[in-house]
Every structure is written in structure tokens, then in C-alpha cells.
N, C-alpha and C positions, 0 to 999 in steps of 0.2 A: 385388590391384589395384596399375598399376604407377602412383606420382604422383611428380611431377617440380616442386618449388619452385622458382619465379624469386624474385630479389631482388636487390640491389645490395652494394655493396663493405662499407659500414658496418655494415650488420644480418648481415653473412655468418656470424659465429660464432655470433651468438646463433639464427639461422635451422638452423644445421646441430645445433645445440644441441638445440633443440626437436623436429625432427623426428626424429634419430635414426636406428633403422635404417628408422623408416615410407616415408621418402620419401628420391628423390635432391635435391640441390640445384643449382640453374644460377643462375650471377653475372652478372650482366650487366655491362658496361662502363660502368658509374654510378654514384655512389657511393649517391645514395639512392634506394631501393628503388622509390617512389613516385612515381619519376620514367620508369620503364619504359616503351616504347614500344613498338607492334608490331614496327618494325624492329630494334629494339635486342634483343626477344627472339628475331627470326628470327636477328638477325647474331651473339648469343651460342648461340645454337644451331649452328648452324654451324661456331662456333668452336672449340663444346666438344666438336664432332665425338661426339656422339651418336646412337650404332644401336638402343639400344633405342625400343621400343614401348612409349610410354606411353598410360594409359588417361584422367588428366588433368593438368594443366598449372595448381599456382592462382599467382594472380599475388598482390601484397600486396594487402590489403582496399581502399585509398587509390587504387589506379592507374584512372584516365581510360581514356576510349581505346575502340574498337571492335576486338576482336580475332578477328573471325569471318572474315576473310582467312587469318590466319597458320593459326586453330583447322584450316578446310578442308586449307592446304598439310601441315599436321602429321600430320592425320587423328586429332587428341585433342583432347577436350573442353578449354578453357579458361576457368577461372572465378577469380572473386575469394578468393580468402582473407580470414582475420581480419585486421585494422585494424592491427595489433601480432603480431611477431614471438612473441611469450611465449603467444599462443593459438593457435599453432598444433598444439600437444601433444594439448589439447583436439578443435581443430577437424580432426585426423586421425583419430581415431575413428570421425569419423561420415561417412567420406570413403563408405563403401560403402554403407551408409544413405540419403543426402541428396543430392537434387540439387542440387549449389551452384547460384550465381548467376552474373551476368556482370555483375548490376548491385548486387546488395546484398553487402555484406562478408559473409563466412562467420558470424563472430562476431556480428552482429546476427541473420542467420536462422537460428543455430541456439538463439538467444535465444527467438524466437519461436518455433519448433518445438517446444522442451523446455518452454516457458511451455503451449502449447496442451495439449502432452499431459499435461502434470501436471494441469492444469484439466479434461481429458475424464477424468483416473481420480478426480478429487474429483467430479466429475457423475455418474460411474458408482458410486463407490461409492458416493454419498447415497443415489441411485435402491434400491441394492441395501440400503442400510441396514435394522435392524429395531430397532425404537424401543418405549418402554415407553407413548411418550405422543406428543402433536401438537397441534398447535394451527393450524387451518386448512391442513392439508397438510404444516406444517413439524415436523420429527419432534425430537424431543427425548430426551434421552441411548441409552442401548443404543451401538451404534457406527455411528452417525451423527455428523456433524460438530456440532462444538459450536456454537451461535448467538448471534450479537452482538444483545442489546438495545438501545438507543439511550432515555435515559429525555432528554423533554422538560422539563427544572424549569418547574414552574410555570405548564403547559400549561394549567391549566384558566379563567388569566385572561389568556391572549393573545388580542388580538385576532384572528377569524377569516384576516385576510389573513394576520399575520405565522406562527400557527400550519398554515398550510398551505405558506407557505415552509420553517419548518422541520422538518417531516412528508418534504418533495422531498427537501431536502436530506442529513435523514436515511436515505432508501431509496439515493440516488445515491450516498452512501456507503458503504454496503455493509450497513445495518442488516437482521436477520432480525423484527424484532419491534421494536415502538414501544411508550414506555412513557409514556403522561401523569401527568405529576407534578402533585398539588395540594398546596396550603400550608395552612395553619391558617388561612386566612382564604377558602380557596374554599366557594361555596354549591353545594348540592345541584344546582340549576340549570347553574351553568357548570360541572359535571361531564357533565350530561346531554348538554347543545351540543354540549362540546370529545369528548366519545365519535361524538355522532353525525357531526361533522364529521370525525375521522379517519376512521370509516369511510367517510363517503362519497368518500375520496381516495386509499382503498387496500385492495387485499386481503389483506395480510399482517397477523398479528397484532396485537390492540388491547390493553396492559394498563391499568387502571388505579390507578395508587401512591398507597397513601393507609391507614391503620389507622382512619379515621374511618367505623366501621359506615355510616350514611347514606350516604355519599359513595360506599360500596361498593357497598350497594344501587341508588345511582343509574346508577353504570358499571354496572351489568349489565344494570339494564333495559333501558340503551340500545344495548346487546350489544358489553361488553367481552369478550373473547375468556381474559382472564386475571386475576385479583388479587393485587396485591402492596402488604401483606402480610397475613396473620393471625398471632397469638399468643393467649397467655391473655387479653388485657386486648379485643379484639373478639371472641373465638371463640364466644362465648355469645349475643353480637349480630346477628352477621355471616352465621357457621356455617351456619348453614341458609338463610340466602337465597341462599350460594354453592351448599350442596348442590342445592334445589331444580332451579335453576338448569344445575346439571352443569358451571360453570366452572371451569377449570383455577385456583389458589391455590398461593402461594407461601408455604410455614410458615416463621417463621423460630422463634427462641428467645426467653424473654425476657429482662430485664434480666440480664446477667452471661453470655450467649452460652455457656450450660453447656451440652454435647451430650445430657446428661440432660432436660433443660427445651424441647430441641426434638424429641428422641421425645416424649415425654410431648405437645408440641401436636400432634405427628403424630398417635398415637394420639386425642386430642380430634377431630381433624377425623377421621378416621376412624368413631368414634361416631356422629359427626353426619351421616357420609352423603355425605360429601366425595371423590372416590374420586381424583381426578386431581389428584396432589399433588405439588408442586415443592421441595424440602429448600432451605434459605440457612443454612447453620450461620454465617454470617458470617464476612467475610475482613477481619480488622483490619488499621489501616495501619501503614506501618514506625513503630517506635519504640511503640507499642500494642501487643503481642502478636501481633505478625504471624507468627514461628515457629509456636507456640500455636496459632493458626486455624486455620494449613492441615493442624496434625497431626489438628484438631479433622473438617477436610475428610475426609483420609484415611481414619482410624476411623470415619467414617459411611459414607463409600462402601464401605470392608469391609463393615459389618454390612447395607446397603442398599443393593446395587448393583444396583438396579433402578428405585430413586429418583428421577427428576433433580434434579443438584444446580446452584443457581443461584450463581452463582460473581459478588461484586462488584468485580470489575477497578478502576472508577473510585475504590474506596477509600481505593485505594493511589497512584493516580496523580493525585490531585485536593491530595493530601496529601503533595507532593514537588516541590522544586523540580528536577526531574530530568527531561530530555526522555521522552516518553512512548514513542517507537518503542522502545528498546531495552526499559524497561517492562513495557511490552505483551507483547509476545513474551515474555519470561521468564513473567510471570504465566500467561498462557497455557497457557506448558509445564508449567505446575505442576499449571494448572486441569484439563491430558489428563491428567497422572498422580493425581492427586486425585478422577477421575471427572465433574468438570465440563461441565453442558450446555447454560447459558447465562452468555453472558459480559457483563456486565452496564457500561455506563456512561452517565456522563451528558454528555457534553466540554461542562461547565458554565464551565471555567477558559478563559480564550486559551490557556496553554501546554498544557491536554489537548486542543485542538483537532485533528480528526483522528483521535483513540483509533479513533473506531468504523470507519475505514478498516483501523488498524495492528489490531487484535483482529482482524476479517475475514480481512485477507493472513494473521497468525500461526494462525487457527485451518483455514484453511488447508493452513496448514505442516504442521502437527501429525496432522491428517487425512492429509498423504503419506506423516507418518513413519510413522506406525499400519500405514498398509498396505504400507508398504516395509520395516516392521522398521528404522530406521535412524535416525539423528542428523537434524534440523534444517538441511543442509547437502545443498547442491550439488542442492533437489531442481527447479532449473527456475524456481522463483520466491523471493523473496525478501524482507524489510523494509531491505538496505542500501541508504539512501537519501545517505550523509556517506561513509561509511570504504566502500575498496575489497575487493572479494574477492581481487585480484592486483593487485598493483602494477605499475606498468610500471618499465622498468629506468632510473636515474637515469642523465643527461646529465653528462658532463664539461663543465667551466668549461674555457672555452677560452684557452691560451696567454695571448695577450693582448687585455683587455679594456679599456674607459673605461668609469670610474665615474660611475653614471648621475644624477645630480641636478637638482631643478626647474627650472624657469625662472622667472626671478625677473620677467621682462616679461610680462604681462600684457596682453591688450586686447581688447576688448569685440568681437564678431564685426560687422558691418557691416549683417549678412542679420539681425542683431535674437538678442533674448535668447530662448531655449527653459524650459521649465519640466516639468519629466519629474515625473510622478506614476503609481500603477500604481489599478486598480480589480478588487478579487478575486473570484472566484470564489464566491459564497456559499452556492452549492447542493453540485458538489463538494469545495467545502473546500480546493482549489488549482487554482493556475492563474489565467488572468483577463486581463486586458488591461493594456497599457503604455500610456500618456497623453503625448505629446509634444504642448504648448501653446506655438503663436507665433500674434503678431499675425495672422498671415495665415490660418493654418490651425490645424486641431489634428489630428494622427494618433494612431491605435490600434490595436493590432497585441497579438501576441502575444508576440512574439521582437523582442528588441535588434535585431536585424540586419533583420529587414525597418520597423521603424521608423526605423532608420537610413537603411534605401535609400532611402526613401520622402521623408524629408527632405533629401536628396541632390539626386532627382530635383527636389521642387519649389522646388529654389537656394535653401534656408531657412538652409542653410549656406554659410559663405563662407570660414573659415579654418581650418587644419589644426589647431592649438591646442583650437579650439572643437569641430570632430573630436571628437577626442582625447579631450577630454573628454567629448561626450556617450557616445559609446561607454563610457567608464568608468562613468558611471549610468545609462544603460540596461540595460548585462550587469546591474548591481546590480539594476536593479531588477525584472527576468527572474529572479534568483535570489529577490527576495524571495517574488514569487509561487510558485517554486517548492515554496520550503520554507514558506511560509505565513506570512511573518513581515511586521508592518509596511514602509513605506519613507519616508524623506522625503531629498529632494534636498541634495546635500552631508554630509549624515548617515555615519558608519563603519556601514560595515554587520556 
């Protein structure tokens, strides 16, 4: 395939850089690339007296324009490229593959291309999965994808409404299995309700958490789907109303987490008639034995690798003041090679908020690597949400500059004072609305920029200063919903 680069004066080495021997390169008479025009690439064509036959033509991802005059005179396709010079290396790969765009940069749709197909081989391989165990359809360990639990604390005295907001919110995040938590003060009763009430709001797995025999009894009759947990200290109580019952149970060890002490309850439920049995050798936190646990992981999944093992993510991350994205994913990776097939949290904390997204994307991941044989990298999707995969190439400080400093006049805008606050998303855990409040109006929007227009259009603004500013907390406060974080106006963000 013949392709043929346009671009302008400044990007010209690093353009001819990247493409190599893939592609030719045409310079336009412009210095930035992004400034190309139909004409300017018919009149640099010409210029550069060019005989071959090209098959396509990509212009830089950025450029405007309708080029379906010149595409005709040429008799080659012409489409956008990536956004930046430095993906083009990338984005020539898949020149034979993909049909560019005219309207979307390369670099976005093949974003989207390699996202969709990674996703249709994680759909296909669950489909094809063979599992030792399930729980309403959803398959657990064997090599099927690992599953994110989502444990509600304290679910069993929420009120009805707000327990079914966070039931939503937990599905729309990406949970496989909901987990209601009760405390030491929940009654047999509001186990019954907050059971029957999650069912009636969803089909996915129902567990109920809790070592109080009774309270186990009550989840099942009202058709908990799973129990967590049993040990020595219920298994003589419990043991057989789960048996009878046929409900999945989660053994963990008892006091002292000895891998001895949780065969041994295995074998107990086993006796008893328990046949659908989930291992928690427990995963302690940093600074706790956390080396220790996961060898503790490993050696059970050796000797029981038919088991599933319930793996507590939130242990670790409940117990760190360390953002959860990078976290998650690590643990994760540990929990594939450990045999892990429930990944377990509670995003009980504001800063584990989101886990059970970042565990979903990582277990994910881990399910491409499995069946691509490969490293956590380049497969299509990702958890880089801060730090980039490629940098772009840094700008030179120009010659000469003025050093840029406040203004020390100040004055109050004319069109009246604005008050920027944001309202989040609460179901999926980012995102949400921007709040610009004046006397006259109040706008809501998603994005800085169209709460901006919007306040333009209705003359709420009147001076360039005050501009200036709002744009400075609006972006802020578009990012704080992005990444999830508080905001209050004038605040560092």
C-alpha cells in the first residue's frame, strides 16, 4: 500500500521520523501542520512533482477542511491521521486493516477499534470459559474471568431507598456479585428485607456477609445466592442450613490465617454436605503479612486448583493511603497468578472510591494477558488514568519571552459575581455536572467549555479578567469530577 504524509515545516523531521520507510512524506508550504488546506495540499503536490500512485493520502489528525475535491482530482483516498506526529509509527500499521476517517483522527479510532476488539475477545472467552462453579450464570474460577464483588457495609440497616441507590450504583460500576454486609447489631429481620430487596433489583448474585449462624439462616431463606463466611466457630451452626440449602459458602481459616486451619474447615464443610465451596485463605494488608498471605494464596491454589479462591483486594487498599488505580491492578495481577476468582471490595473509604471500576478494567486486563500469553501492556484498554503511555515531544522556549506575572488590579465583573460548584455522579462514581450560579440564572453542563459558552451567550459575563478566571475553575472543576475528587471554588486543586 502506497501512503503519502502531509504535514507542515515544523513537524517535518519528527514526521519523517516516525514514518520511516512506511510511508512518503509531503511538506506543505506552512509551518504548522494543522493549518493545511485543500489548496495548499493540491499546490504542495504539484510542487513536489509527484508521479506516483498513491493509495492514501493522511493529513494530520487536527486539520479542518473538506477534502473530497482534491481526494477526486488525486484519485486517493484522503483521511485524517493521528492528532500527533509520534503516533504515526503506531497508526501505520493499521493503514491496511482500517478504514481511516475524514472526520475522526486516526489515533482516536483506532482507540476505539482495539478497545471493541479486546472486549469482543474477553466476551468470547467467558462464553467459552469452563468453571468449577457459578452463581446465577456467572462462572467462577477454572479460566474464566476473575469477578469483582462489591460488599455493601452495613447494608442490612440502610434504608430501603438509599440501599437501592447503592445496589445501582454498584452494578453501573462494574460489580459481578453484590455483597450485603451486616454488623453486630443487625437483626434477623433486616437481613430478611435487605436480601429480599436486593433481589428484587437485580439478577446478579446476592451474598450475604456475616459469621452470625441466624443471620445466615435468614439470608438464605430469603435466597441469598452465596455466604460469607464460615469457619470452626459457625460451622456446626450454620453448616447444614447452607448444606441443605445447596448455597455457594465462602470458608475462610480461623484465627491465625494457618493454611492448615482452612483445609481442615474445608474438609468440615465438606462432611457436612456443603459441596459448592469458595477458599478466602485471606490476603493481609501491607505492613501485616502481606508477603505471607499471597504465598499462603499460591500453595492452596497448587494443591486446590479447582477451588475458587476469593481474593480480598479491599484489604489492602482500605489500609493505604496510596491511590487505588495503580493498587488494584497490581493486586489483581497477583490475584491471576495466585488463582484468584473473586476479587473482593468494599470502596468503604472516599480514597477506595471507584476500586470496584479499577478491579473490573484490571481483571479485564489479565483475562487479555491469559489469552494472549503477554504482559499487561499495549492490550487495547487500560487503567492509565494520570501518567501517559507516550509522551508528546516537549516544546522549545522561545527566543524571547515576557515574564508572565498577576495583575495586581482587580475588579469586580459588572454582569455580577458567578459561584462554580460541581454535583457528582453518584451512581457511576465519576462524572456529573458543573454548577455555574448568578443572580439571573444558574447553568449545568458537563464540560468547562460549554458552561462557559453558555454563560457568554446569556451576557453573564462582561470582562476578560473575569473570563479568565472562570475558565481557570471551571477546567478545575471538570477535572475534579473527572478523577473523582471534591471541589470548592478558589481552592488548589
Amino acid at each position: 500500500m502506497e501512503i503519502l504524509i502531509a504535514t507542515g515545516r515544523l513537524a517535518e523531521n519528527t514526521v519523517r521520523k516516525a514514518a520511516g520507510e512506511k510511508a512518503d512524506v509531503l511538506v506543505a508550504d506552512i509551518d504548522i501542520a494543522a493549518f493545511i488546506t485543500p489548496k495548499k495540499l493540491t499546490r504542495a503536490f504539484e510542487e513536489a512533482g509527484l508521479s506516483k500512485k498513491y493509495d492514501l493520502i493522511l493529513l494530520p489528525g487536527l486539520v479542518p477542511g473538506d477534502f473530497s475535491k482534491v481526494s477526486d482530482e488525486l484519485d486517493c483516498k484522503i483521511r485524517l491521521g493521528p492528532k500527533h506526529a509520534y503516533d504515526l509509527g503506531f497508526v501505520l500499521r493499521f493503514a491496511e486493516e482500517v478504514e481511516f476517517s475524514v472526520k475522526v483522527p486516526a489515533c482516536e479510532l483506532l482507540a476505539d477499534v482495539r478497545k471493541e476488539e479486546a472486549l469482543e475477545l474477553i466476551r468470547e472467552a467467558e462464553e467459552e470459559a469452563v468453571s468449577p462453579l457459578s452463581l446465577r450464570g456467572v462462572k467462577l474460577g477454572g479460566n474464566s474471568r476473575m469477578k469483582v464483588m462489591g460488599e455493601i457495609v452495613g447494608a442490612a440497616e440502610l434504608n430501603p431507598a438509599d440501599l437501592e441507590i447503592k445496589i445501582e450504583a454498584f452494578i453501573a460500576r462494574g460489580a459481578d456479585i453484590i455483597d450485603l454486609g451486616a454488623t453486630l447489631n443487625t437483626l434477623p429481620g433486616q437481613v430478611r428485607s435487605t436480601v429480599f430487596l436486593a433481589k428484587s433489583l437485580t439478577d446478579i448474585p446476592i451474598s450475604i456477609d456475616t459469621l452470625d449462624p441466624e443471620l445466615i439462616k435468614e439470608g438464605i431463606e430469603a435466597g441469598a445466592d452465596l455466604v460469607l463466611s464460615l469457619n470452626s466457630t459457625n460451622m456446626e451452626t450454620a453448616g447444614s442450613v447452607v448444606a441443605k440449602a445447596g448455597v455457594a459458602a465462602v470458608i475462610i481459616p480461623d484465627e491465625g490465617n494457618s493454611l492448615e486451619s482452612l483445609v481442615n474447615n474445608i474438609e468440615s464443610a465438606r462432611r457436612l454436605g456443603i459441596e459448592r465451596i469458595i477458599a478466602d485463605p485471606i490476603l493481609d494488608p501491607v505492613g501485616h503479612n502481606i508477603t505471607e498471605s499471597i504465598v499462603r494464596y499460591h500453595e492452596f491454589h497448587r494443591r486446590y486448583p479447582d477451588i475458587p479462591l476469593f481474593f480480598g483486594a479491599g484489604n489492602v487498599t482500605e489500609l493505604m493511603d496510596v491511590d487505588t488505580i495503580g493498587v488494584n491492578a497490581t493486586l489483581c495481577g497477583i490475584g491471576a497468578e495466585t488463582g484468584a476468582s473473586i476479587l473482593f471490595t468494599p470502596e468503604y473509604s472516599d480514597k477506595a472510591q471507584g476500586s470496584i471500576g479499577e478491579l473490573k478494567k484490571a481483571s479485564e486486563m489479565m483475562q487479555l494477558c491469559r489469552i494472549r500469553e503477554s504482559s499487561p501492556k499495549d492490550l487495547g484498554i487500560d487503567l492509565l488514568f494520570i501518567k501517559e503511555k507516550r509522551k508528546r515531544p516537549d516544546s522549545p522556549l522561545p527566543k524571547k519571552v515576557i515574564t508572565a506575572r498577576a495583575s495586581k488590579n482587580w475588579r469586580q465583573d459588572p454582569a455580577g459575581p458567578i459561584r462554580v460548584r460541581i454535583v457528582p455522579d453518584k451512581i457511576n462514581g465519576n462524572g456529573g455536572l458543573i454548577v455555574a450560579e448568578h443572580e439571573k440564572a444558574a447553568i449545568a453542563g458537563e464540560s468547562a467549555r460549554e458552561v462557559m459558552d453558555t454563560l457568554i451567550e446569556l451576557e453573564l459575563v462582561s470582562s476578560l479578567d473575569h473570563a479568565a478566571y472562570l475558565g481557570r475553575e471551571l477546567e478545575k472543576a471538570e477535572l475534579a469530577l473527572r478523577f473523582n475528587r471534591s471541589y470548592a471554588q478558589d481552592d488548589i486543586f
